[in-house]
N, C-alpha and C positions, 0 to 999 in steps of 0.2 A: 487420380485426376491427371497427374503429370505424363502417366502411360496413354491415355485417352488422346491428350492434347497434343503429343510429340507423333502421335499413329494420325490425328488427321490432319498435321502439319505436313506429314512424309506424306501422306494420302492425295493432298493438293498439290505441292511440291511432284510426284509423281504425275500427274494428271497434266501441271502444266508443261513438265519437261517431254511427255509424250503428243505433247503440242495440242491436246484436247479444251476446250472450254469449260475452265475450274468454276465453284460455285463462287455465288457472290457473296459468300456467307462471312461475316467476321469472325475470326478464328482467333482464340484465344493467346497469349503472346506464349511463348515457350520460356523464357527466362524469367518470367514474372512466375511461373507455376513451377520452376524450377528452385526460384526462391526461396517460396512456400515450403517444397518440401526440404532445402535443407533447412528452413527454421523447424520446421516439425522433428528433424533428425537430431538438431542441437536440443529440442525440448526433451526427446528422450534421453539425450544421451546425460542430459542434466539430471533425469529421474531415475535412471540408474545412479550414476554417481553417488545420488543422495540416497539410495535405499541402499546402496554398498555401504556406506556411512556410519547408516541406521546397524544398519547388522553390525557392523563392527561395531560400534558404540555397544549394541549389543551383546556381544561374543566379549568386549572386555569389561563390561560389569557384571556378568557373571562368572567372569572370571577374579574377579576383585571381591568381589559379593556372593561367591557362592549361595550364602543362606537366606533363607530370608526372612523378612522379621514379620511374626504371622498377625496376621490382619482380624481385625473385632470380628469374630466367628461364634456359633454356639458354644454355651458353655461343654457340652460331654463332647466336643470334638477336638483331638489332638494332631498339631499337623505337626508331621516329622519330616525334618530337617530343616526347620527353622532355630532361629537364635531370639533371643530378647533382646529386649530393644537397648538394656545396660552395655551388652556385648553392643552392638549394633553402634552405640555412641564411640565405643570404644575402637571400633574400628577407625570410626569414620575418624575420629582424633585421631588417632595413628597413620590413616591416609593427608591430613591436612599438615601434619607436620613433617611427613617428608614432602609432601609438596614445597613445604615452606623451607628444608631443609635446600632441596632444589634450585630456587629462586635464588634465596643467597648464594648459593654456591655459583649459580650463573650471574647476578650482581658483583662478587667477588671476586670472577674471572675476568670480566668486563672491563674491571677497572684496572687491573694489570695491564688487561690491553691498551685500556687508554693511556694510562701511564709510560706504558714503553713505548706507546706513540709518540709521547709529547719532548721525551728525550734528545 
C-alpha cells in the first residue's frame, strides 16, 4: 500500500511539474501510510523477538530437563529416555535451591553495597 501511494504521489507530482492538468482525485497522505507501515514493521519486529524468546526458553529447558517425565500412556508402552517423576521432583528441588542459593547471594552483595555507601 505504501509503494502504491508514494508511485501515485510521484505520478501527480510528475504530471504537475510537466505543467499538465493533474486529476482531481484525493490521493492518499504519504506519511500517514508511512506510519502504518513502520507500526507494522515494529509489530514484527516484536514477533520475532518474542519467538527468539520462545526458542530460547526453549533450547534452555531442554537443556536443564533433558528428560522427560512420561506422560499417562498405555500400559505395554515404554518410553525411553524419560525419568520418574521422584527424580523429576528431585531435580526440580535441586533447581529451586540454587536459585535460592543465588538470590541470597545477590541479597548478600547488595547489602555490602549499601553499607559501603552509607560510610
Amino acid at each position: 500500500n505504501l509503494m502504491r501511494i508514494a508511485a501515485l504521489n510521484l505520478s501527480q507530482n510528475t504530471t504537475i511539474d510537466n505543467g499538465q492538468k493533474s486529476n482531481d482525485t484525493a490521493l492518499q497522505r504519504f506519511d500517514k501510510s508511512l506510519e502504518e507501515f513502520y507500526a507494522l514493521c515494529d509489530q514484527v519486529e516484536l514477533c520475532l523477538r518474542l519467538a527468539f524468546e520462545c526458542l530460547s526458553q526453549s533450547i534452555d529447558s531442554s537443556k536443564h530437563s533433558p528428560n522427560l517425565v512420561p506422560t499417562a500412556t498405555k500400559p505395554d508402552t515404554v518410553q525411553t529416555e524419560s525419568q520418574s517423576y521422584t527424580q523429576y521432583l528431585s531435580m526440580i528441588k535441586s533447581q529451586i535451591s540454587c536459585a535460592k542459593d543465588i538470590h541470597n547471594a545477590l541479597l548478600e552483595c547488595s547489602k555490602r553495597i549499601a553499607s559501603k555507601g552509607q560510610i
